[in-house]
C-alpha positions as semicolon CSV with decimal commas, in nm:
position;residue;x (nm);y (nm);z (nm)
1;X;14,098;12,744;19,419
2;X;13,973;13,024;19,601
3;X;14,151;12,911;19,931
4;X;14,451;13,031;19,773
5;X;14,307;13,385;19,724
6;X;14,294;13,386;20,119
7;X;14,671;13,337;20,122
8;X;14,734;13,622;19,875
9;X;14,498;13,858;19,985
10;X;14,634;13,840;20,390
11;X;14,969;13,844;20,250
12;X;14,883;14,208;20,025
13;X;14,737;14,344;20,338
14;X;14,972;14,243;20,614
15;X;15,253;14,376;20,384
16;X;15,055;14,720;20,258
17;X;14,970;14,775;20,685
18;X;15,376;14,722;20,732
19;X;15,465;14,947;20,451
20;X;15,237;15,181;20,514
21;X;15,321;15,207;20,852
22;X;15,695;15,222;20,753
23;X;15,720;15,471;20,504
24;X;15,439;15,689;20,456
25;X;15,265;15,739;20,835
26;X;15,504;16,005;20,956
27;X;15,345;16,018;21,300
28;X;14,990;15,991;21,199
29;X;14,805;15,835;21,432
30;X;14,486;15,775;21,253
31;X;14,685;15,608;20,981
32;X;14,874;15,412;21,213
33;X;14,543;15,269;21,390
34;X;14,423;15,182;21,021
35;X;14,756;15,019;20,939
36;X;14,765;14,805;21,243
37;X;14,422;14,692;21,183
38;X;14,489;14,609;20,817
39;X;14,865;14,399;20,909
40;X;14,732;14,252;21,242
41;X;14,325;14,176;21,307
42;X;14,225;14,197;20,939
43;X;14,523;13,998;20,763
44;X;14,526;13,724;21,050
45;X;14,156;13,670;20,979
46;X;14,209;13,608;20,643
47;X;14,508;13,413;20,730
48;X;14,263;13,159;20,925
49;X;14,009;13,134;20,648
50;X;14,316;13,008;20,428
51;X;14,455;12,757;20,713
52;X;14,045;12,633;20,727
53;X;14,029;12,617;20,345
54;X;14,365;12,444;20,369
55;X;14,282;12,185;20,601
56;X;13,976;12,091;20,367
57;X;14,205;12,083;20,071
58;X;14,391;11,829;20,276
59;X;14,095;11,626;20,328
60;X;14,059;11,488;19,962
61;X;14,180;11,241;19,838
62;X;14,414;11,438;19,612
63;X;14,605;11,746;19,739
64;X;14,903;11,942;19,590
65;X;14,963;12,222;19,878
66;X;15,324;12,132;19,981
67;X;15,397;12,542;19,980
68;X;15,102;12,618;20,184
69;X;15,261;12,576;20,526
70;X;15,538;12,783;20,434
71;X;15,283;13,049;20,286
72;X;15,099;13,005;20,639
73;X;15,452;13,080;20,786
74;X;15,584;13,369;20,531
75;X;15,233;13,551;20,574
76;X;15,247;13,517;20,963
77;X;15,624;13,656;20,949
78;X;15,415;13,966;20,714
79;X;15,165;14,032;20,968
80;X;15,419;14,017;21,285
81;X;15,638;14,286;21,068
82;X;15,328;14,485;20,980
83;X;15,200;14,513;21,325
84;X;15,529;14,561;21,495
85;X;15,604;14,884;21,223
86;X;15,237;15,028;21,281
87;X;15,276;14,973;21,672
88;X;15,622;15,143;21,682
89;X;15,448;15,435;21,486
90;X;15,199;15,455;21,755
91;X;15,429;15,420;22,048
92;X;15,615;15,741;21,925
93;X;15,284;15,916;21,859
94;X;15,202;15,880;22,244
95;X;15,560;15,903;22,364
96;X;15,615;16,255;22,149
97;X;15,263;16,401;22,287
């Protein structure tokens, strides 16, 4: 079941981007740029190798992935958070320069 190790690992870095951009940035901008990346284009791209995985798994004949669509949803919801923290972090950056 490695398709579920996509939905773990975009999960773990959409959330350590949003908490990182959260809690520990304090107005660094390099930091922030690395946080976005890790909550935004990186966890979404491992989000999509799940969903492709996913649909596969729904291909066979048997398939037991009634939480998946929720996952897809709760690990979306992750990234949006993570993203929208890391952006705010660089919005002050700019607007405090």
């Amino acid at each position: 079941m490695p398709w579920i190790a996509g939905a773990a690992a975009s999960a773990g870095l959409a959330l350590i981007g949003g908490l990182l951009a959260a809690f520990v940035l304090n107005g660094s901008l390099p930091l922030a740029l690395v946080s976005w990346l890790l909550a935004g284009p990186v966890a979404i791209a491992l989000l999509g190798q799940f969903v492709k995985g996913d649909e596969r798994q729904r291909a066979r004949a048997f398939y037991d992935g009634s939480w998946a669509r929720p996952a897809t949803v709760g690990v979306g919801i992750l990234a949006i958070l993570g993203v929208t923290a890391s952006a705010y972090v660089i919005a002050n950056w700019v607007a405090t320069r």
